[in-house]
C-alpha positions in Angstrom: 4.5 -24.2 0.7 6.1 -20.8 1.6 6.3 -19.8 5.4 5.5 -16.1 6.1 6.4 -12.8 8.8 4.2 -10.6 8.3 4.2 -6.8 9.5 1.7 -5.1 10.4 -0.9 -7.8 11.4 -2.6 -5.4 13.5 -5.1 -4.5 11.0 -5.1 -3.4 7.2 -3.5 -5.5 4.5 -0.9 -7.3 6.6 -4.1 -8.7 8.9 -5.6 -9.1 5.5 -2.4 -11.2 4.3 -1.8 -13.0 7.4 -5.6 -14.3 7.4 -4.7 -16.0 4.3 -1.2 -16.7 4.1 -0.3 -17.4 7.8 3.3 -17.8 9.1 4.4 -15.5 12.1 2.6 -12.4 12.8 4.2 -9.3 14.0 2.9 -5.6 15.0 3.5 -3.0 17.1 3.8 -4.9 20.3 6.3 -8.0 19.3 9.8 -7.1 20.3 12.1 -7.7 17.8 14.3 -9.9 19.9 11.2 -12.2 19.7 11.7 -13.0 16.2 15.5 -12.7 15.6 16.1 -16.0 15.5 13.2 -17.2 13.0 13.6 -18.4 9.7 11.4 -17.8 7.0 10.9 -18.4 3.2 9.0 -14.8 2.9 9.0 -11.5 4.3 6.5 -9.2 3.9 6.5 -5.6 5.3 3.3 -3.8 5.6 3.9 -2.1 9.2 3.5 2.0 8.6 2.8 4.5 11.7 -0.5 5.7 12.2 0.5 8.7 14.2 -0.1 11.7 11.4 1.7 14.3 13.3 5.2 14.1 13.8 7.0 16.4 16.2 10.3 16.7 18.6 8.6 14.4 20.9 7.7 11.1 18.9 10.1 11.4 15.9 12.6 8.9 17.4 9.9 6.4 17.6 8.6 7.3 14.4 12.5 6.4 12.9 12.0 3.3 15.0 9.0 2.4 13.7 10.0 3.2 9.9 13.6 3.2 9.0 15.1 1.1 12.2 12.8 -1.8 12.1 13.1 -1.9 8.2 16.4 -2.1 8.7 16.5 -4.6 11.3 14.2 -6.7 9.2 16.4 -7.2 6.3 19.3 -8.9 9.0 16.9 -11.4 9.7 17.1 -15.3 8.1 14.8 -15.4 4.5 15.2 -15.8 0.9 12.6 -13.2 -0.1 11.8 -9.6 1.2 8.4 -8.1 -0.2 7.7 -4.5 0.7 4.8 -2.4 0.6 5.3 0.7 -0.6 3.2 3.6 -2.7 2.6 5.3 -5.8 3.1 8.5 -3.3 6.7 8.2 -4.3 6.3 9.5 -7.5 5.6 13.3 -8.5 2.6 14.5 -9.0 3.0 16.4 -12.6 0.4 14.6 -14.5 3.2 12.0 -16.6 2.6 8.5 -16.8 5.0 7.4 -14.5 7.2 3.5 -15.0 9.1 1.6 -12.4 12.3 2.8 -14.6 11.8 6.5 -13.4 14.4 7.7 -11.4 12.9 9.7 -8.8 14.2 13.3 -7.5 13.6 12.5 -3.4 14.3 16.5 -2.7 10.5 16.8 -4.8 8.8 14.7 -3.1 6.0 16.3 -0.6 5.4 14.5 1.9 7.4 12.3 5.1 4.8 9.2 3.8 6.2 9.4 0.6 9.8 10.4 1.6 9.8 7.6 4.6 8.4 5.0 1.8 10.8 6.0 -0.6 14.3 5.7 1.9 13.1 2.4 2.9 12.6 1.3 -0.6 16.0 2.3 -0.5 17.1 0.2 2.5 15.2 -3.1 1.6 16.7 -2.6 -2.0 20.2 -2.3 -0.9 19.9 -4.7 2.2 17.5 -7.9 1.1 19.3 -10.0 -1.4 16.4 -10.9 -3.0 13.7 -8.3 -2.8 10.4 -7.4 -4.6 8.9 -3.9 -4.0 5.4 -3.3 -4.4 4.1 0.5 -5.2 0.3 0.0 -4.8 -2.2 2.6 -5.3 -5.3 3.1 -2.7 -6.5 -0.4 -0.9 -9.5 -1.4 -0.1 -10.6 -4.2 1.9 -12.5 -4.4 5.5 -9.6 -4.2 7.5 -8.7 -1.1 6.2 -9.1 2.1 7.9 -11.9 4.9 6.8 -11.3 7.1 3.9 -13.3 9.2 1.6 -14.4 6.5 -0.7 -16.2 5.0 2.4 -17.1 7.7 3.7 -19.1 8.6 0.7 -20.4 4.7 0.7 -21.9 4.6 4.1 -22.3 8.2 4.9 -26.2 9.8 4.2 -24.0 13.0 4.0 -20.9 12.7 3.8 -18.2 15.4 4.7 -14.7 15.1 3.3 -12.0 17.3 4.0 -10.9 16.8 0.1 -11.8 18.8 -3.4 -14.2 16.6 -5.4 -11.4 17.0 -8.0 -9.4 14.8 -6.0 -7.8 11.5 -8.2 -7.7 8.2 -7.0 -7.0 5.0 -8.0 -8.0 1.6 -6.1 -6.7 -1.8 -6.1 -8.3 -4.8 -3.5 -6.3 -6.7 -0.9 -6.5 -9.5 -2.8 -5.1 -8.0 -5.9 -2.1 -7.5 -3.6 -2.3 -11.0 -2.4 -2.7 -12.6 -5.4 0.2 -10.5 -7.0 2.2 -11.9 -4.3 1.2 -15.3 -4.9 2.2 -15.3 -8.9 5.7 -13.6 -8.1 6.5 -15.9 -6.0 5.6 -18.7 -8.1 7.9 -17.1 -10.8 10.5 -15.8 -8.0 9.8 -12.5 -9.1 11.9 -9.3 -7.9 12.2 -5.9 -8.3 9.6 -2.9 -8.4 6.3 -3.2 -9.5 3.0 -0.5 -10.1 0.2 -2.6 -8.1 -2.3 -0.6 -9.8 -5.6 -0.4 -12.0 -5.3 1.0 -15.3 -7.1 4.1 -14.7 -8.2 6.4 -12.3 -11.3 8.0 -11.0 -12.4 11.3 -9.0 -14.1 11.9 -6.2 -16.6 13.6 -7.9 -17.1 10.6 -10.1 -17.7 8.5 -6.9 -20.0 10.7 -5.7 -22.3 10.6 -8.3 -21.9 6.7 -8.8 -23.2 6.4 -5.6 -25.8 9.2 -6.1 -24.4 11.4 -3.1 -23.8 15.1 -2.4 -21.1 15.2 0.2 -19.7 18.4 1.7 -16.2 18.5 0.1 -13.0 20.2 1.4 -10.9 22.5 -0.3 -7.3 20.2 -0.7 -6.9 18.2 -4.0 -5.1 15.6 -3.9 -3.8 13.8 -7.6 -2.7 10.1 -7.2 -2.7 7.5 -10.3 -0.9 8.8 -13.2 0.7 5.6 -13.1 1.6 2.9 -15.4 0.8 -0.8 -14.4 1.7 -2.9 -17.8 4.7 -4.2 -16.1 2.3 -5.9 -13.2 -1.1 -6.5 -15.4 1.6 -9.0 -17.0 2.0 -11.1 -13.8 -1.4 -10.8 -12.9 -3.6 -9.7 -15.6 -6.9 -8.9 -13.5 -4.9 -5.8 -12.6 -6.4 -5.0 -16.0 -9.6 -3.1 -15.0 -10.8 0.5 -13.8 -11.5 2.1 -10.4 -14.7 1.8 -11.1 -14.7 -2.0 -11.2 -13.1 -2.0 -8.4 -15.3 0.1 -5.9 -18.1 -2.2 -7.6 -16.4 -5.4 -6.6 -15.4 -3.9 -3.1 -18.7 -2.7 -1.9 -20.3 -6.5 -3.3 -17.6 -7.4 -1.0 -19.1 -5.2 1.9 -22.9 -5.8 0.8 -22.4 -9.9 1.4 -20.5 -9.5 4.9 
């Protein structure tokens, strides 16, 4: 049996992971110093801000809360480092994109991306054995409202967001059970955490036989390739579509 830290416990998919893994839960309010002198087979960093504007005033605790505590993680006494990272890092120019991509940083378009992508960076050069997962949208219900349940729950829903808007989905437990096989296998390196295809919000809309009022920003996600993970876990191996259906069965039998 592996012990765990776990970032991020505070809600989303690290309180998702540490539900079912366990080990030694840390969030916004744990000092540091508090866990310093732990030992643990596994790391797993899901901690992210919440904050969406960043000005003069917070950015230092933004770098804390990002690059310095990523940082300061990788010092600490494991033998495996898993972070969470995002398709965001990769352009949005409608290529199928691989985990052998090199990626131009000075394109990407926004400090989520950016952020995910330097500490990518850190835990690759810092962790000596480290596994980086870029996972597309996640659902599960600890995580935190977005269009897809808005347009779920909602009679009529408004979305700030072009119905020609692309997504792809992946569960939490894709993500944990991912984790699960890699570790079995002592896995390491990048991975696409990803479905095979992607689906609009348009297309979720009429799935779900709505008629929301829909913004004016597109956003284009997916365009990614996920053979290298459908090979460690092969239920990766499915659409969007199958996965909204699973998650909302999910929601329907809470």
């Amino acid at each position: 049996m592996n012990s765990f830290l776990i970032t991020g416990t505070g809600s989303g998919l690290g309180a998702y992971l540490y539900k079912n893994l366990g080990g030694i839960s840390f969030n916004r309010e744990t000092p540091l110093e508090d866990i310093k002198d732990e030992k643990v087979d596994v790391i797993i960093h899901c901690a992210f801000p919440t904050q969406k504007k960043i000005d003069f005033e917070n950015a230092y605790q933004y770098l804390k809360d990002t690059f310095f505590l990523t940082q300061a993680l990788t010092q600490l006494k494991y033998k495996k480092f898993i972070y969470i990272s995002t398709v965001d890092v990769y352009p949005q120019n409608g290529s199928l994109h691989k985990e052998t991509e090199s990626i131009d940083v000075t394109a990407l378009t926004t400090l989520y991306s950016t952020t995910k992508y330097f500490c990518e960076k850190i835990v690759s050069e810092e962790a000596p054995s480290c596994l980086i997962l870029r996972c597309s949208v996640l659902l599960g219900l600890e995580a935190r409202v977005n269009s897809l349940v808005k347009i779920i729950k909602e009679e009529n829903p408004s979305l700030t967001l072009s119905k020609e808007s692309t997504f792809n989905y992946i569960l939490y437990s894709d993500v944990l059970h991912f984790i699960e096989k890699a570790l079995e296998r002592d896995l390491s390196g990048l991975y696409n955490v990803v479905s095979n295809d992607d689906v609009t919000l348009g297309e979720i809309a009429r799935l779900f036989h709505k008629k929301p009022s829909f913004g004016s920003f597109t956003y284009k996600g997916g365009g990614v390739n996920n053979h290298k993970a459908s090979q460690v876990l092969p239920s990766l191996n499915r659409s969007s579509k199958e996965v909204i259906a699973q998650f909302v069965n999910t929601v329907e039998n809470q």
